[in-house]
C-alpha positions in Angstrom: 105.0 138.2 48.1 102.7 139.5 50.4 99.6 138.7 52.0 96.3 141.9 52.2 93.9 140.4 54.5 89.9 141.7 54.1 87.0 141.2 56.4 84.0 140.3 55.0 82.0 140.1 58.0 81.0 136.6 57.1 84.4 135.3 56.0 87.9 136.6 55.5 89.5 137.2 52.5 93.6 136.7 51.4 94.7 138.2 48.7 97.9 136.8 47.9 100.0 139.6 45.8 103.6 138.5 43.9 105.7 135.2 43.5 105.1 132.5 45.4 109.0 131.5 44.6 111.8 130.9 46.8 112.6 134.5 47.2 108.8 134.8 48.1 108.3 132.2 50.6 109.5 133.8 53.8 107.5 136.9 53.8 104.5 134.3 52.7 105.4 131.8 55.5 105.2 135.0 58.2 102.0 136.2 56.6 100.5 132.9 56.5 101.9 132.2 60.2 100.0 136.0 61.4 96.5 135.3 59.6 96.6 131.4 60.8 97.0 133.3 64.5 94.4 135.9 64.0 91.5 133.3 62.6 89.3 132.0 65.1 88.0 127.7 65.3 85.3 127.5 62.5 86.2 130.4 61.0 85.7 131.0 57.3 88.4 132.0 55.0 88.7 132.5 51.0 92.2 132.4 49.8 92.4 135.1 46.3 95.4 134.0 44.3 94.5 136.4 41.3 97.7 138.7 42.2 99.7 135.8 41.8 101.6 135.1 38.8 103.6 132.2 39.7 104.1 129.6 42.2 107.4 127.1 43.1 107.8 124.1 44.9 108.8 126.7 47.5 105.5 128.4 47.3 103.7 125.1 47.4 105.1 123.7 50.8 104.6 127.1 52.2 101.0 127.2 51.3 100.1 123.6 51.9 101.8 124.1 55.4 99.9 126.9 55.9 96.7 125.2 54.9 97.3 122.5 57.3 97.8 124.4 60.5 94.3 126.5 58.9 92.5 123.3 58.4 93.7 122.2 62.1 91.9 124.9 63.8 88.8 124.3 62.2 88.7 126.7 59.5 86.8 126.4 56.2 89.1 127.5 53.6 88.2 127.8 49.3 90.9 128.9 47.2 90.0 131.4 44.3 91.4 133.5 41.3 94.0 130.6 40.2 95.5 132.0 36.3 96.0 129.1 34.0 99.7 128.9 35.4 99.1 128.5 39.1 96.1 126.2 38.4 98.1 123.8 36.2 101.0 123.8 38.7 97.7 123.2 41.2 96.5 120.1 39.5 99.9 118.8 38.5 100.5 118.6 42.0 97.3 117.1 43.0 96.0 120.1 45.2 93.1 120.5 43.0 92.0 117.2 44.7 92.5 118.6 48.3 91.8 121.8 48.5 88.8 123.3 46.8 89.2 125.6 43.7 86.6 128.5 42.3 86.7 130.6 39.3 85.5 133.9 41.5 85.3 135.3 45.4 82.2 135.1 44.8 82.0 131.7 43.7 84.4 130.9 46.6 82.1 132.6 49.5 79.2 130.4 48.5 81.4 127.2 48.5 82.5 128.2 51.8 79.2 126.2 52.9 79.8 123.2 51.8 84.0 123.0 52.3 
């Protein structure tokens, strides 16, 4: 698992890349723990899963941890690019409720104005 960050001048862009499984979870914890450092109070983000294929328990924690130090420092976040999988393991879990889901970047970039 790893984490390619992209500057989009008016929001940043994660692209998560791999399992999100216990094997994964460490090196997404660290990458998580770097871009939460590096993102500035009302800063914008828009979280890619297409490069993910699969997501744990393990993967879960670690993200909604992650999401919650994000959210702490005032930072918009959308979530984008969810396969059926990940999306049904999403709602299963009742993140679809908390977090906001889009089909696109692009879709998640304009629903960065109202998150």
């Amino acid at each position: 698992m790893r984490i390619d960050t992209e500057d989009k001048d008016a929001y940043i862009v994660s692209h998560l890349i791999g399992r999100m499984d216990l094997e994964g979870t460490d090196a997404a914890a660290v990458a998580f723990d770097k871009l939460i450092a590096e993102m500035k109070s009302g800063g914008r983000l828009v979280i890619d899963f297409s490069g993910v294929d699969y997501i744990s328990s393990a993967g879960i924690r670690v993200f909604v941890s992650a999401m919650k130090k994000i959210q702490l420092k005032g930072v918009r976040v959308v979530s984008c690019g969810l396969n059926l999988g990940v999306e049904e393991i999403f709602r299963f879990s009742g993140l679809d409720a908390v977090f906001k889901i889009c089909e696109s970047e692009t879709e998640a970039a304009q629903a960065l104005d109202t998150a």
